[in-house]
N, C-alpha and C positions, 0 to 999 in steps of 0.2 A: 504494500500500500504506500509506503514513504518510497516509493522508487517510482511511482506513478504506475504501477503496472494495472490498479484495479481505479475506476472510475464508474461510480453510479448516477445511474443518471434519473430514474423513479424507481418508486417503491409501489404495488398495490398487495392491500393487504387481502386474502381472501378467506380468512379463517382464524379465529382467536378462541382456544376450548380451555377450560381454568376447571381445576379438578382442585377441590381444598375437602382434605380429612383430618380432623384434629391440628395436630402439629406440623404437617407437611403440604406442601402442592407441588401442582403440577402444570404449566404454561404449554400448549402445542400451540403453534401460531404458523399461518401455512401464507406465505408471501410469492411475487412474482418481482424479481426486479432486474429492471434491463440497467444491463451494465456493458464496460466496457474492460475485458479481462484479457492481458497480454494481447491489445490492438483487434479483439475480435466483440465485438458491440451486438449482443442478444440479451433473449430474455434466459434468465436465470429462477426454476421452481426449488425454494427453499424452504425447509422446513425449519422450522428454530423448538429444541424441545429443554425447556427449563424444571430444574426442580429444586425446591425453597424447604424450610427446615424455618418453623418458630422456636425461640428462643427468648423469653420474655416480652417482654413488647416489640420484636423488630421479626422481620424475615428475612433470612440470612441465604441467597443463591449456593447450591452445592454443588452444582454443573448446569453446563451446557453445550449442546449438541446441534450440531445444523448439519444436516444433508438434503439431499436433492428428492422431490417426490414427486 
């Protein structure tokens, strides 16, 4: 990214599913974004899949995963 090789150019977002049990969740957010990746400019299906961990009053991220869907 700092050598300019990725450039985005939109984001649409087409899906955001939030799963909360007790002390943990779960984020799946399913996006389309055209970009610009080593000089070749398309659309990109990513998935982003998050998961959170409470801990007193806060939600603390314990990973995260993005691949292609």
């Amino acid at each position: 990214m700092r050598a300019g090789q990725f450039d985005y150019h939109t984001i649409d977002e087409r899906s955001v599913d939030v799963d909360v049990s007790d002390a943990s969740a779960r984020l799946v957010g399913r996006i389309i974004i055209e970009a610009t990746v080593y000089g070749t400019r398309s659309n990109w299906p990513l998935q982003l899949d998050l998961g959170y961990a409470r801990t007193a009053e806060r939600w603390t991220a314990l990973r995260s995963v993005a691949t292609t869907w």
